[in-house]
N, CA, C and O of each residue as an XYZ file, in Angstrom:
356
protein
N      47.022    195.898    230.543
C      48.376    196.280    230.336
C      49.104    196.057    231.650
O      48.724    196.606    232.684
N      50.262    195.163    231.597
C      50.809    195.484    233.013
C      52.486    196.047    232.765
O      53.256    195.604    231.914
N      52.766    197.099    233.729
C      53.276    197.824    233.576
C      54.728    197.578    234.371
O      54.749    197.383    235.587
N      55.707    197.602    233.709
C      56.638    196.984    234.913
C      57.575    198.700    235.129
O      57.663    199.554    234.247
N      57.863    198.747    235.821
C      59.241    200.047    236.636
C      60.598    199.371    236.112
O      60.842    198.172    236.243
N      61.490    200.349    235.471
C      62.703    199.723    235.537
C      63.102    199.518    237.021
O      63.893    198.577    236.955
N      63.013    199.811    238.088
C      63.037    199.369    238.913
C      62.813    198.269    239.464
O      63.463    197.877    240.434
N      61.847    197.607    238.915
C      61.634    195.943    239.239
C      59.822    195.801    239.236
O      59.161    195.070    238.497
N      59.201    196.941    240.527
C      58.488    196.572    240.707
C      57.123    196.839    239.600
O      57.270    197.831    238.886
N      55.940    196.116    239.417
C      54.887    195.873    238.279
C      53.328    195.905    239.020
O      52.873    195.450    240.069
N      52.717    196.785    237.754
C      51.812    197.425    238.360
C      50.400    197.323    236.940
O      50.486    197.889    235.850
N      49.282    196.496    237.387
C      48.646    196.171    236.056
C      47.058    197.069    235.960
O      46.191    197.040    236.834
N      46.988    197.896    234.550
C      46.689    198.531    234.351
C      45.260    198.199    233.435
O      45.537    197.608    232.391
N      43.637    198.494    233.643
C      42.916    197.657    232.737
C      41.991    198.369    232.527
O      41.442    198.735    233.566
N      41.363    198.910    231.216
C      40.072    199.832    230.812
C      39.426    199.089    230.302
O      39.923    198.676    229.254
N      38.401    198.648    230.576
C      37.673    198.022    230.006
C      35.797    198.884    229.523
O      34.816    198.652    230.229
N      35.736    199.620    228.516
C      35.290    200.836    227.891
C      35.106    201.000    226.514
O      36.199    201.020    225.949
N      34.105    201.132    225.702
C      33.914    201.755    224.353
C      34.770    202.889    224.475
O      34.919    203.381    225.594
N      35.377    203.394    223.449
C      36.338    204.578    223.072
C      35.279    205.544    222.370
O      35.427    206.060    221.262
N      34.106    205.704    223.278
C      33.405    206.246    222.185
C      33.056    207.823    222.470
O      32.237    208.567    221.931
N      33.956    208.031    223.485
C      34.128    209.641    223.656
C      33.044    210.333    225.011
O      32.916    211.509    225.350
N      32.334    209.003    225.604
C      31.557    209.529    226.494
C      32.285    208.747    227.983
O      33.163    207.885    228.012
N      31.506    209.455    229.231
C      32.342    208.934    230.349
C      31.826    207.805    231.096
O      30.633    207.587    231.310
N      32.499    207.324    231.358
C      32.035    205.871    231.835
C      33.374    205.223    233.286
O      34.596    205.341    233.196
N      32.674    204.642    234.364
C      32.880    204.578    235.816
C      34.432    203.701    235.068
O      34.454    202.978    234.072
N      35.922    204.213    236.230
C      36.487    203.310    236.347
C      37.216    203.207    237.797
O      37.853    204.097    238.359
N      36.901    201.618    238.345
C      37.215    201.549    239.691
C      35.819    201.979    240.383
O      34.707    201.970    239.857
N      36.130    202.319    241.563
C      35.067    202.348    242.008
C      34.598    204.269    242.134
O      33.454    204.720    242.187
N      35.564    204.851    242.147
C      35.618    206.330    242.313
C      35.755    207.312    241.477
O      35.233    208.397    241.735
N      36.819    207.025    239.788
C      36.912    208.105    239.075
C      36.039    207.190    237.690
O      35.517    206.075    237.695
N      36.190    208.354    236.455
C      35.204    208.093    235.354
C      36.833    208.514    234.763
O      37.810    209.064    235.270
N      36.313    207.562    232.583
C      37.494    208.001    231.990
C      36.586    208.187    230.280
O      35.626    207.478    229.980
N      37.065    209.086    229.524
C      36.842    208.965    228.218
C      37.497    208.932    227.125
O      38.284    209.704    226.578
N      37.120    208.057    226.910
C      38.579    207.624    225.658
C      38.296    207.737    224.184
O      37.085    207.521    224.192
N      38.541    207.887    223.228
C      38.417    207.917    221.908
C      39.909    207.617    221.032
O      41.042    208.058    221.226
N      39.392    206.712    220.043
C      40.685    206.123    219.216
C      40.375    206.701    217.700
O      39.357    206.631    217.011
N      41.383    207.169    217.514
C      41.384    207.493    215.510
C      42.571    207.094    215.177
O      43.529    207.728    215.620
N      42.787    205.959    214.326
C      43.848    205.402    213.548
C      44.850    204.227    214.759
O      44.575    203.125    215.233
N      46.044    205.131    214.897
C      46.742    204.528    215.816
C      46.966    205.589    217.478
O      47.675    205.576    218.485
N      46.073    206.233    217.001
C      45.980    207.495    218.356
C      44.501    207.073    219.274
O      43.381    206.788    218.851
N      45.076    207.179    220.822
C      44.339    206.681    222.229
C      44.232    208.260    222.478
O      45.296    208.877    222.522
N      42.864    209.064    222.667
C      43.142    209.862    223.708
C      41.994    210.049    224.585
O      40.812    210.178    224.268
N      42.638    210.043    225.969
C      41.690    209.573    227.079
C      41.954    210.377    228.310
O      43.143    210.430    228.624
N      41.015    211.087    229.163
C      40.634    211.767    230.133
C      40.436    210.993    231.078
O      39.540    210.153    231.003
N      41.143    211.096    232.052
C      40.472    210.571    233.746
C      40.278    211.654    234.497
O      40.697    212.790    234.273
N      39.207    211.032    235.987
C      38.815    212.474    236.390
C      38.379    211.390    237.543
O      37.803    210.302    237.533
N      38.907    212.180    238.465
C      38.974    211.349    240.239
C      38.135    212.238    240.858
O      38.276    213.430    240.584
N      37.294    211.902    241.634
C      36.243    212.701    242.328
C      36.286    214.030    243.764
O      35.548    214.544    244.604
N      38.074    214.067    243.132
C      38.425    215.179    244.441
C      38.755    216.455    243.336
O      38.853    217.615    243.736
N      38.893    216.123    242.064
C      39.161    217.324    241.006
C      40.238    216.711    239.990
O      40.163    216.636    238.764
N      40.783    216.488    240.450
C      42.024    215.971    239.598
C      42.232    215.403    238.178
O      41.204    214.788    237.894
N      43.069    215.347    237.223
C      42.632    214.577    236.049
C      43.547    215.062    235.187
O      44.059    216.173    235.043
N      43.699    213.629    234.435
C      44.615    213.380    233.782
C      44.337    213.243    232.220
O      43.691    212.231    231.948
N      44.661    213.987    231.212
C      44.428    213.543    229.834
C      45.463    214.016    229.238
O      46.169    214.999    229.462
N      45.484    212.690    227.950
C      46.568    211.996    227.679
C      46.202    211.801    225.955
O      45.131    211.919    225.359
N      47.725    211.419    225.414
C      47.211    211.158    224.131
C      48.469    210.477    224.111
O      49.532    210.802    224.638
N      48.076    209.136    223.178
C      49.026    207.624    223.428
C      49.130    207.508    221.538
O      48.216    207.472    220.714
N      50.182    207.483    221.403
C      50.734    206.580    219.443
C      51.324    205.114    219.767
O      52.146    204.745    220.606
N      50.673    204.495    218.891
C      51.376    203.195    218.664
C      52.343    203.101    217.785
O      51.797    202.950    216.692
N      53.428    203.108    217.672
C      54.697    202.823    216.681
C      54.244    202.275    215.368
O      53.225    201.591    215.467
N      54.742    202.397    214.139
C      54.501    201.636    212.602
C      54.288    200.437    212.554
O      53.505    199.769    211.880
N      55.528    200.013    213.820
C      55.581    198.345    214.089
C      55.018    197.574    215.299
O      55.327    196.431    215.636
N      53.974    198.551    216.003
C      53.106    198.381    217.275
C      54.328    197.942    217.910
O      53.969    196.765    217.958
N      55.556    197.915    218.475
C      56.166    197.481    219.129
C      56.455    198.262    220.920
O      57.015    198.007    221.986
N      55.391    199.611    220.069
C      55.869    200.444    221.483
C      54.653    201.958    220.914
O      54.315    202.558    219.894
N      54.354    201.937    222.664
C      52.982    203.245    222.470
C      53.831    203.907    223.339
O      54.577    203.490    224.225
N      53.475    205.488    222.745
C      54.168    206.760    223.923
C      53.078    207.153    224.048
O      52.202    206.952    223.207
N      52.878    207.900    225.302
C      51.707    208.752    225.700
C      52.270    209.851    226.277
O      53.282    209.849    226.977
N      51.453    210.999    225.907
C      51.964    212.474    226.322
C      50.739    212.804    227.230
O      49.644    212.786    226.667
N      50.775    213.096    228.522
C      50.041    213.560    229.164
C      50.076    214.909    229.966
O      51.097    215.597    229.978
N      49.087    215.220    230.547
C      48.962    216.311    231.334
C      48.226    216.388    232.781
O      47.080    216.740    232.499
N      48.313    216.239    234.151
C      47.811    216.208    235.189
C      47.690    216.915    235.801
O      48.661    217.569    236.182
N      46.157    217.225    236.324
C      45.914    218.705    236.636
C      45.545    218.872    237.773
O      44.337    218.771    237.988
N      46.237    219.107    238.614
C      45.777    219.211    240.437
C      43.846    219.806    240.456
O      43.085    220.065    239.524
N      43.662    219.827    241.861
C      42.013    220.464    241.817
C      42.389    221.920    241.924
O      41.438    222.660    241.670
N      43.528    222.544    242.233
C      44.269    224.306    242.496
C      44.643    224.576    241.039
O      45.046    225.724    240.851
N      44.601    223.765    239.941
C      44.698    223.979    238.414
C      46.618    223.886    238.293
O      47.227    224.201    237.271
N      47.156    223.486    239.331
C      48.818    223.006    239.157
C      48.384    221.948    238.038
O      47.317    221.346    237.917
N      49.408    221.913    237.349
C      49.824    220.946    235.700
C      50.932    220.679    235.704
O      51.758    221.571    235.901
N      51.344    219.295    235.477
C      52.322    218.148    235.357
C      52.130    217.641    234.031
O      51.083    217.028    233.823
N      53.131    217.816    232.893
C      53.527    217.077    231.783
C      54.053    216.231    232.111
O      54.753    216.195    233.123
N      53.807    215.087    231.143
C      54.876    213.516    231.562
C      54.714    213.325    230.035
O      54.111    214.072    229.265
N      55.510    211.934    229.688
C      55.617    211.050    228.562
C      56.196    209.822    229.056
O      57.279    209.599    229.597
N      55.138    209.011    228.719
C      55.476    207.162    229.186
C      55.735    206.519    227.917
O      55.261    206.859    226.833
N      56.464    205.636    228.125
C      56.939    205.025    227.007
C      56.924    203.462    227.364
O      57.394    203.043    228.422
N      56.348    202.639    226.397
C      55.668    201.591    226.722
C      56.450    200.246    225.937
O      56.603    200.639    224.780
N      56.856    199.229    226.017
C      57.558    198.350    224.501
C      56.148    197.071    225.120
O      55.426    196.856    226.094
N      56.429    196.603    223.918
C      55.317    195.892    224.047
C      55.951    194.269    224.322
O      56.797    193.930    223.494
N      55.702    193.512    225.124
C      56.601    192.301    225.658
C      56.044    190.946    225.057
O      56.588    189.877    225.337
């Protein structure tokens, strides 16, 4: 996936992983687990200082665009909601 900023600048994004709900290395430092049912992604990352992010992504009727609702959780248990919104190019 590469990801562009309305801002300009682009940033490319790549899992390469069975969705099969167990954890598996991404990069060289954190692990992620992902699982898919229907048109729903939902996937856990987890960086080796505590941190971690899980998320749950819909693909539109017309795949033209995935939202993901996430949650990021400091290693002090602070939590950050977001929602990314994706069109497909």
């Amino acid at each position: 996936m590469t990801i562009v900023a309305s801002d300009g600048p682009s940033d490319v994004v790549t899992f390469d992983a069975p969705a099969d709900g167990k954890w598996h290395p991404v990069g060289s430092d954190s692990t992620a687990s992902a699982r898919v049912t229907g048109d729903t992604l939902q996937a856990t990352f987890r960086e080796p200082g505590g941190r971690s992010d899980a998320q749950t992504c819909t693909v539109a009727a017309d795949q033209k665009q995935m939202t993901c609702r996430g949650v990021l959780t400091e290693p002090d248990g602070q939590t950050m909601t977001y929602v990314d919104v994706f069109d497909r190019m």
